[in-house]
C-alpha positions as CSV (number, residue, x, y, z in Angstrom):
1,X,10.7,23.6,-14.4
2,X,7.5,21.9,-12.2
3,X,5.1,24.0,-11.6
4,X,2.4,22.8,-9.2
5,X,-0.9,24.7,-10.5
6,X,-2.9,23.4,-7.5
7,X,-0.8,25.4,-5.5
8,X,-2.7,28.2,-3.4
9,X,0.0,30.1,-3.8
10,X,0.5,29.4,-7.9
11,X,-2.3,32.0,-8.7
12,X,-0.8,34.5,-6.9
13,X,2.7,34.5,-7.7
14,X,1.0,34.6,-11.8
15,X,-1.0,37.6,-10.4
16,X,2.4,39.3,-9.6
17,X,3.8,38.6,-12.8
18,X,0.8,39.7,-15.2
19,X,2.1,43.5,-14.3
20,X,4.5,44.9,-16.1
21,X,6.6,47.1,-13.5
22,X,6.7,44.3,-11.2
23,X,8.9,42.1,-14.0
24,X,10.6,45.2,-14.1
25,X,11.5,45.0,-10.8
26,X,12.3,41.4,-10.7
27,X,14.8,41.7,-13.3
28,X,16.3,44.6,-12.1
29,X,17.0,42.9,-8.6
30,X,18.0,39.5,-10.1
31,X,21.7,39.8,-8.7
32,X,21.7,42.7,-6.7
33,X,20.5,45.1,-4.5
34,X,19.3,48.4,-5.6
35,X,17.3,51.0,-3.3
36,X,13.8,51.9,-4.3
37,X,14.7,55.4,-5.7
38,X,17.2,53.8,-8.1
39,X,13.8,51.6,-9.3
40,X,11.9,54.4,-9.6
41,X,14.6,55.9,-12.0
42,X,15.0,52.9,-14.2
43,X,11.7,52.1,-14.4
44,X,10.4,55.9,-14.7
45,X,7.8,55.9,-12.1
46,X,7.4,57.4,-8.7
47,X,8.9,56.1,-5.8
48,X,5.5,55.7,-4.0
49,X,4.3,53.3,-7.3
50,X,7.5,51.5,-6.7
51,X,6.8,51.4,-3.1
52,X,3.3,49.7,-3.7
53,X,4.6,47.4,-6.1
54,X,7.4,46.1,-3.7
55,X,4.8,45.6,-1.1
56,X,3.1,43.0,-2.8
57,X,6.1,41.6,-3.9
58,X,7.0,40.9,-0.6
59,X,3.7,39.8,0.6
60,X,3.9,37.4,-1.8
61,X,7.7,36.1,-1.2
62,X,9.1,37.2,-4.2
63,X,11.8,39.8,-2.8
64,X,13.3,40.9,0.7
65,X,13.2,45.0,1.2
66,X,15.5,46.0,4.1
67,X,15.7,49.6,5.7
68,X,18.8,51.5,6.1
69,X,20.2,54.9,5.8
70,X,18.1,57.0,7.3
71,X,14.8,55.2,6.5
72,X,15.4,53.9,2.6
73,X,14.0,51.1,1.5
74,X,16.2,49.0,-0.5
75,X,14.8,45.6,-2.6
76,X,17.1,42.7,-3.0
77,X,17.3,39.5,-5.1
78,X,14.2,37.4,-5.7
79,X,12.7,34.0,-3.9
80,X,13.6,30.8,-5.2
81,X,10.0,30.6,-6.3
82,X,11.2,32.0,-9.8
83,X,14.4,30.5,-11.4
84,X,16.6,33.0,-13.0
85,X,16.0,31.4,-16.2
86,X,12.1,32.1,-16.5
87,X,11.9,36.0,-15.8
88,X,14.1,36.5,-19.0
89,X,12.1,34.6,-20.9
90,X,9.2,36.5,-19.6
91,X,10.5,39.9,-20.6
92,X,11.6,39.1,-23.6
93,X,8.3,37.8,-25.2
């Protein structure tokens, strides 16, 4: 994998990945969608921790969160930015 490190956007995407419920959710949404309740029952945190999390997540490009049914959030897949192939290899280290 390249990996520009003069990238504005390198140090930030690192900064997303140096906390450990964020991988969590990464992984979690690798091939599918799952609402942000289900997260917060996997992971074992509250939905307003997952909420945060997400945020920056998005901010950042890393997943898409739509709203449906009545107003819940639901978190799907991840950017291009990180190839299926490296979050494993992050989580399992």
């Amino acid at each position: 994998m390249d990996i520009d490190t003069n990238n504005p956007n390198f140090l930030e995407v690192i900064k997303m990945l140096s906390n450990p419920i964020r991988v969590k959710i990464l992984t979690l949404t690798l091939h599918g969608e799952l609402s942000q309740t289900m997260l917060a029952k996997n992971i074992g945190c509250s939905t307003s921790a997952i909420s945060q999390h997400t945020a920056l997540l998005q901010q950042n490009g890393l997943l898409a969160i739509s709203i449906r049914d009545r107003g819940k959030k639901y978190v799907k897949g991840i950017h291009k930015k990180i190839s299926i192939e490296f979050l494993p290899a992050i989580v399992s280290k």
